[in-house]
C-alpha positions in Angstrom: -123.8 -22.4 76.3 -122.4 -24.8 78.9 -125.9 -26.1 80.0 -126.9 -27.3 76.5 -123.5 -29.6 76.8 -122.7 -30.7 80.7 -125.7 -32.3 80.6 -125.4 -34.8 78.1 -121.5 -35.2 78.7 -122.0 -36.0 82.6 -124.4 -38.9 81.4 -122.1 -39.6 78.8 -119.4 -40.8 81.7 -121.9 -41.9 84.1 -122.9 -44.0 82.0 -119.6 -45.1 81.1 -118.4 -45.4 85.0 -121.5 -47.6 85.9 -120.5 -50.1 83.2 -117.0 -50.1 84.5 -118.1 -50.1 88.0 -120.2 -52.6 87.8 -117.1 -55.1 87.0 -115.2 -54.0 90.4 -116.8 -56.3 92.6 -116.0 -59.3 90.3 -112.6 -59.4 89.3 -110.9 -59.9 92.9 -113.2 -62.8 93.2 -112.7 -64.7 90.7 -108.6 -64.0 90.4 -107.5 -64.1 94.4 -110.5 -66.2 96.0 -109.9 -69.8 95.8 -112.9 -70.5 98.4 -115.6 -68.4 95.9 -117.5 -71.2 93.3 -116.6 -68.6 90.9 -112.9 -68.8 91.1 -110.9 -69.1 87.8 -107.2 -69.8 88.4 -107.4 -72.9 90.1 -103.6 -74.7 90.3 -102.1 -71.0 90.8 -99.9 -70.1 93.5 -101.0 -66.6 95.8 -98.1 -65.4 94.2 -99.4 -65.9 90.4 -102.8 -65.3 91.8 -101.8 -61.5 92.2 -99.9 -60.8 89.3 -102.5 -62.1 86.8 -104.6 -59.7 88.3 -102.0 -56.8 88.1 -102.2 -58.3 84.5 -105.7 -58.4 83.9 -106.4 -54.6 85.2 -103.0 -53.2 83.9 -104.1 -54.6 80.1 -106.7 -51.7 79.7 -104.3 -49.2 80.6 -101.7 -50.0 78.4 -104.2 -50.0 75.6 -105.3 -46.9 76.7 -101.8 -45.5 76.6 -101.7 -46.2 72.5 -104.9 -45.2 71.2 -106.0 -42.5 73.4 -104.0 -39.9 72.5 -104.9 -40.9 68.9 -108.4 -40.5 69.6 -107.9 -36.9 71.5 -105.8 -35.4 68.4 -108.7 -37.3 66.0 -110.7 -35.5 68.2 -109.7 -32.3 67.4 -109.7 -33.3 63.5 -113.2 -34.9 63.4 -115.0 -34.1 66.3 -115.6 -34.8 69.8 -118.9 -35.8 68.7 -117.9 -39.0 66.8 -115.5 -40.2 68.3 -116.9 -40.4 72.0 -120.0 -42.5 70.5 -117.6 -44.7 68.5 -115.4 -45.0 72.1 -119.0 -45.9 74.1 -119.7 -48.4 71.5 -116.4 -50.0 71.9 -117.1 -50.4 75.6 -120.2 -51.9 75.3 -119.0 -54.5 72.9 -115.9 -55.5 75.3 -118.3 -55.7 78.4 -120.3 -58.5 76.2 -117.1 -60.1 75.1 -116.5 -60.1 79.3 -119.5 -61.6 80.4 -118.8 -64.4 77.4 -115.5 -64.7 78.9 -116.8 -65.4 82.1 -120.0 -67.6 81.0 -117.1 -70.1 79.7 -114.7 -70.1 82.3 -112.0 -68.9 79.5 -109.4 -65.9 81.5 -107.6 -65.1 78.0 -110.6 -63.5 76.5 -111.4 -62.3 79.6 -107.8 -60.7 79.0 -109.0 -59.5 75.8 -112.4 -57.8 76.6 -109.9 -55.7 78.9 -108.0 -55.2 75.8 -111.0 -53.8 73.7 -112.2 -51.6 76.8 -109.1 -50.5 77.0 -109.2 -48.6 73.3 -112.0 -46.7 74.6 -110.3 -45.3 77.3 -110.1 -41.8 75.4 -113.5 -41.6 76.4 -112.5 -39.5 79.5 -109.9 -37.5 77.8 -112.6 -36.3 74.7 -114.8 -35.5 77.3 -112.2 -33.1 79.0 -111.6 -31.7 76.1 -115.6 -31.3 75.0 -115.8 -29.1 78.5 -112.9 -27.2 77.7 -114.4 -26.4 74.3 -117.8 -24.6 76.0 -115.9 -23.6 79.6 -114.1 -20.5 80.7 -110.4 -20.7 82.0 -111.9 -19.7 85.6 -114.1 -22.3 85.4 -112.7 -25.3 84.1 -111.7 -26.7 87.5 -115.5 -26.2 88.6 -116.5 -28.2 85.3 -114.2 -30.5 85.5 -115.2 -31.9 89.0 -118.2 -32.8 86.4 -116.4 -35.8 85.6 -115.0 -36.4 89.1 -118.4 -36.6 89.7 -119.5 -38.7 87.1 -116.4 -40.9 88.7 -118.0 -41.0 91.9 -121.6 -41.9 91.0 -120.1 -44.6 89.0 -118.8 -46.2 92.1 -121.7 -46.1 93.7 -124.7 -47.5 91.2 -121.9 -49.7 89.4 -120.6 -51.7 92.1 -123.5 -51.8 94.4 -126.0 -52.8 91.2 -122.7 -55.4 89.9 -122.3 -57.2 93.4 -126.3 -57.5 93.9 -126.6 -58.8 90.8 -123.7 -61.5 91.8 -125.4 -62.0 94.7 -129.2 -62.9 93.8 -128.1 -64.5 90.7 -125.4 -66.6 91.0 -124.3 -65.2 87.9 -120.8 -63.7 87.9 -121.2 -62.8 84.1 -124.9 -61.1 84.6 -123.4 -57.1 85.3 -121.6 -57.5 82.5 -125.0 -57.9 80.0 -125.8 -55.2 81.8 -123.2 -53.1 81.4 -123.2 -54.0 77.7 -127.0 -52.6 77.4 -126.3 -49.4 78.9 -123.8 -49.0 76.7 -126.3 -49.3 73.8 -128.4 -46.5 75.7 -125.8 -44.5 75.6 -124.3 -44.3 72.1 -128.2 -43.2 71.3 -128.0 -40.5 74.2 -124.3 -39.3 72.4 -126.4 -39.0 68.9 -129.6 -37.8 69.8 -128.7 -35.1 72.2 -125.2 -34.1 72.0 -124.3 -31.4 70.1 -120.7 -30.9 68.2 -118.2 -28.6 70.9 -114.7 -28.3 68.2 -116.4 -26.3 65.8 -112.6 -25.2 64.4 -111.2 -28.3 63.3 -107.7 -28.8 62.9 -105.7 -29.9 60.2 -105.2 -33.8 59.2 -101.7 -35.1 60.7 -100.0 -38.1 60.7 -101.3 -40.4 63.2 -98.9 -43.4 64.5 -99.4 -46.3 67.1 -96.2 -44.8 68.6 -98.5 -41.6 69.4 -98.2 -42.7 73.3 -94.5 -42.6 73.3 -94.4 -39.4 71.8 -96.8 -37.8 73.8 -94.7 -38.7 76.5 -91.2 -37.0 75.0 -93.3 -34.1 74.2 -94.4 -33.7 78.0 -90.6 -34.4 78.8 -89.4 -31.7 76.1 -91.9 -28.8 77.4 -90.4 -27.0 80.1 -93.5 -24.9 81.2 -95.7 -28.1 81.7 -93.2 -30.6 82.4 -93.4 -30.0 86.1 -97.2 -30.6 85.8 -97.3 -33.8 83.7 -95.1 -35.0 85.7 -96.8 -34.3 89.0 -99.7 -35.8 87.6 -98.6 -38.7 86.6 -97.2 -39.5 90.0 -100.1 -38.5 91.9 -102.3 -40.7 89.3 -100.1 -43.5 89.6 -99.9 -43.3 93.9 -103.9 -43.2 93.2 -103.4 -46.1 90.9 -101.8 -48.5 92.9 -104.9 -47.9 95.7 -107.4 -48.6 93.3 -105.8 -51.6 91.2 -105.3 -53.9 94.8 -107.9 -52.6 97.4 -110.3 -54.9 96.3 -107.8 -57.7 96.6 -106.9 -56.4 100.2 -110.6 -56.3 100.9 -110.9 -60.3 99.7 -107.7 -61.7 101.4 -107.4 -59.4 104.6 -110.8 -59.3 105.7 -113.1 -61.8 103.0 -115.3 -59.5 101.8 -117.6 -61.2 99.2 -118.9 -59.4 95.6 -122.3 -57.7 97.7 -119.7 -55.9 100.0 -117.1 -55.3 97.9 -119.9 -53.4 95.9 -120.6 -51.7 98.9 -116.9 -50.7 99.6 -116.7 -48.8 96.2 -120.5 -48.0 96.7 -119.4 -45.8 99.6 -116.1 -44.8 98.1 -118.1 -43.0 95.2 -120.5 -41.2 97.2 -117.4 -39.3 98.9 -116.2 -38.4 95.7 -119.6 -37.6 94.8 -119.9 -34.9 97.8 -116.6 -33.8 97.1 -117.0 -33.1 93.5 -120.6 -31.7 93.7 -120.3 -29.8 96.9 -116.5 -29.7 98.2 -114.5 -28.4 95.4 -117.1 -26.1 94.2 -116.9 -24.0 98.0 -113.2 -24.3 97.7 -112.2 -23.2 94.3 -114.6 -20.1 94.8 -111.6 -19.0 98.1 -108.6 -20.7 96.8 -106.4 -21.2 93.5 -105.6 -24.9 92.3 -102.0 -25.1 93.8 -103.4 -24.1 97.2 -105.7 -26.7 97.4 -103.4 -29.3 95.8 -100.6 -28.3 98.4 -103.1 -29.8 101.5 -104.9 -32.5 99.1 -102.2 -34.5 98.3 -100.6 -34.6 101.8 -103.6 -35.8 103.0 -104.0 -38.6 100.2 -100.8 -39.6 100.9 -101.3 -40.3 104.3 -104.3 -42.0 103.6 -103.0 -44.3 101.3 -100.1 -45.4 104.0 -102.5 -46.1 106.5 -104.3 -48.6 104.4 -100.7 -50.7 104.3 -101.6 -51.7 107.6 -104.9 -50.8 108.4 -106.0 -53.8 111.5 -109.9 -53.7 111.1 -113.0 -53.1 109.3 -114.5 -49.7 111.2 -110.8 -48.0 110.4 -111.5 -49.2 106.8 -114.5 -47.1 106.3 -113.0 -44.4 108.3 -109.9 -43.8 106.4 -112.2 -43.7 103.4 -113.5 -40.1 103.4 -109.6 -39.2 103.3 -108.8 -41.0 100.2 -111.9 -39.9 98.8 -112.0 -36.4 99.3 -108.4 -36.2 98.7 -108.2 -37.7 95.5 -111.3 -35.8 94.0 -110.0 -32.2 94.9 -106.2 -33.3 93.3 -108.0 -34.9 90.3 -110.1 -31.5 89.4 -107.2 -29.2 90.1 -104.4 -30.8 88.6 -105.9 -31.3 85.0 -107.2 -27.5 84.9 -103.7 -26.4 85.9 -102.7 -27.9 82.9 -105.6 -27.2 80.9 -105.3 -23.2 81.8 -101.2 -23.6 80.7 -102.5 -24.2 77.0 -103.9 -22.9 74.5 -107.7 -23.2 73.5 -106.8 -24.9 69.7 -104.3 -27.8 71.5 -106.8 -28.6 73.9 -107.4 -31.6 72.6 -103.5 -32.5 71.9 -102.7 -31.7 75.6 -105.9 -33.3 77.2 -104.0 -36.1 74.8 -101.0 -35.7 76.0 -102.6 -36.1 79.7 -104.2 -39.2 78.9 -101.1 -40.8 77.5 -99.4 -40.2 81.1 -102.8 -41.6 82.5 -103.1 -44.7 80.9 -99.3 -44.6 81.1 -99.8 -45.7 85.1 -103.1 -47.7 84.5 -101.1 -50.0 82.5 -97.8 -49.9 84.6 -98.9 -49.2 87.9 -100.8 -52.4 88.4 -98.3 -54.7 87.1 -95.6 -53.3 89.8 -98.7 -53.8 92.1 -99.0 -57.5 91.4 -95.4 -58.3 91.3 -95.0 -56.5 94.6 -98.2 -57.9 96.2 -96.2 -61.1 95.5 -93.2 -60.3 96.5 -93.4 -58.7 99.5 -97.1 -59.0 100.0 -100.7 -57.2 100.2 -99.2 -53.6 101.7 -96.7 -53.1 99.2 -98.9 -51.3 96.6 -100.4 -48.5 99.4 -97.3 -47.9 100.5 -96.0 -47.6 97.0 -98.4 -45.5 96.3 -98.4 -42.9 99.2 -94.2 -42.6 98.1 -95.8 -41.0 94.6 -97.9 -39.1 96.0 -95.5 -37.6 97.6 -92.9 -37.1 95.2 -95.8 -35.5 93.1 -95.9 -32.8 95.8 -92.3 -32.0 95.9 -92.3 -31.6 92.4 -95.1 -28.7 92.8 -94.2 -27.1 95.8 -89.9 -27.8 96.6 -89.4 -25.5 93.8 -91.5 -22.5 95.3 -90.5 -23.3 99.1 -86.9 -23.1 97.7 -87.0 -19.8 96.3 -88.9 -18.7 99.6 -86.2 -19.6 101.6 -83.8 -18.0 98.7 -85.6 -14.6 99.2 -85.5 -14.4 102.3 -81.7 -15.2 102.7 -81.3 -12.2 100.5 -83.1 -9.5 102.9 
């Protein structure tokens, strides 16, 4: 059953990811680099520079963070089906509305395409919650890396193909037609070959913008899962403030230009790619989720420290594998340790739930980044983000070292 489905959602998100990826190389350019032709905030200070960035990439997040968890719990109402081709065909349209943006030197509806991408960010969490439909409990991590995976290839087509086409045509708006296209292709891939997974629909409910909010009381209120969510949502946001200003760091520390740039995230997604498609696989066949996650997020966090203050170029790429491999083990294994806590009808509510804490730190994370890039400067979001990742890890593992010690008081 799974290989009439993995197929056609793996596209689905690579698809997705090369759209998105394709923009990566392009923002830092033409927010923070006064000496690129293509540079759009002329008359601001570094300082204002950094934060409307932080503003720019923290927009989609927070947009995320109201409809997505409408869209899961829709989802599980109407169908993952329908709503992950209307959530492609939103993307598309705000990838045009980008590259118009760009074409006439106008930043607010540059703001707004990240607005409208933004609603389709349930794209991800439907797609979860399509593999958890067709997937075994034992397996979900496994499947999951599917979309890790799809992550990863994104990074590496999207920003190498966005950068190149920066580079041989002058063009800063030119990825974004193409992104836009692609998106076409993929809504007709979503109805021509992907088959309905929530064949037991729920009932209708009442659907609110406030859905966000509540998702996030509801993680709060459940005592099982509220060590998870909230794990997760550290980890995520520590991952979060890496990915919102590296590009930045690459620009102002060491002048990359779009082409290498591209290349950066080029590289960056074939780790994840190996990691997904070959690493986590070997592993989750020896070890359970919490065992991995107890060495992966150590390791990210250290990773992300070291890129506060990282002095050159080679120990750029070096440190890369670290983050990369890191992150795509914790990403797989922390959504299908909350996946296997629930129960197979409120996938889609919990996957929901998930997303809301998600988006929560897309859209908070990087205005903290911006504010502290200005504040205190460029290594203030790494090491920012290496302190959540490790707060994430004491929330999974303090607990069970504490009643170790505990125990063995009491012999």
């Amino acid at each position: 059953m799974q290989r009439k489905y993995l197929p056609v959602l793996f596209l689905t998100l690579l698809i997705d990811m090369i759209g998105i990826g394709m923009i990566l190389p392009i923002i830092p350019i033409i927010f923070t680099d006064p000496s690129s032709p293509h540079f759009l905030l002329q008359g601001y200070s570094e300082k204002g520079q950094y934060i409307f960035a932080g503003v720019v990439t923290a927009i989609f997040g927070l947009m995320q963070f109201i409809t997505a968890p409408i869209l899961g719990e829709l989802s599980d109402v109407f169908g993952r089906k329908r709503l992950l081709t209307i959530g492609v065909g939103v993307l598309a349209f705000s990838h045009i509305l980008c590259g118009l943006g760009i074409e006439i030197a106008s930043v607010w509806l540059i703001v707004l395409s990240r607005a409208v991408a933004g609603i389709a960010g349930a794209n991800f969490s439907i797609a979860q919650a399509s593999i958890a439909d067709v997937t075994l409990p034992s397996e979900r991590a496994k499947n999951f890396g599917l979309i890790g995976a799809a992550f990863g290839l994104g990074f590496i087509i999207g920003p190498i193909l966005g950068g190149w086409m920066v580079s041989s045509t002058g063009n800063p708006s030119s990825p974004f037609w193409l992104a836009g296209m692609l998106g076409i292709v993929n809504i007709l891939s979503i109805s021509l070959f992907l088959s309905e997974t929530h064949t037991k629909k729920s009932e209708r409910k009442k659907f609110t913008l406030f859905k966000g909010i509540r998702n996030i009381q509801s993680a709060f209120e459940d005592k099982d899962a509220k060590p998870l969510y909230g794990a997760n949502f550290l980890y995520a946001s520590g991952f979060t403030f890496f990915t919102s200003f590296v590009s930045i760091l690459l620009v102002q520390r060491f002048h990359f230009s779009e082409s290498t740039i591209g290349t950066f995230f080029g590289l960056l997604g074939m780790w994840i790619v190996i990691t997904q498609g070959f690493i986590l696989r070997v592993l989750t066949k020896r070890y359970k989720e919490k065992t991995i996650l107890r060495v992966s997020l150590l390791s990210l966090m250290i990773g992300l420290a070291c890129y506060a203050v990282v002095p050159s170029i080679p120990l750029l790429y070096l440190l890369m594998p670290i983050v990369a491999i890191s992150n795509g083990l914790s990403m797989a294994n922390m959504v299908a340790l909350i996946s296997k806590g629930i129960s197979p009808e409120k996938q889609g509510a919990a996957l929901g739930i998930n997303g809301s804490l998600m988006a929560l730190s897309q859209g908070l994370i990087p205005l903290l980044a911006g504010f502290g890039a200005g504040i205190g400067g460029i290594k203030w979001p790494f090491i920012a983000g290496s302190l959540c990742v490790l707060c994430a890890w004491c929330i999974l593992f303090f607990p069970q070292m504490r009643k170790k010690m505990e125990f063995r008081k009491s012999l």
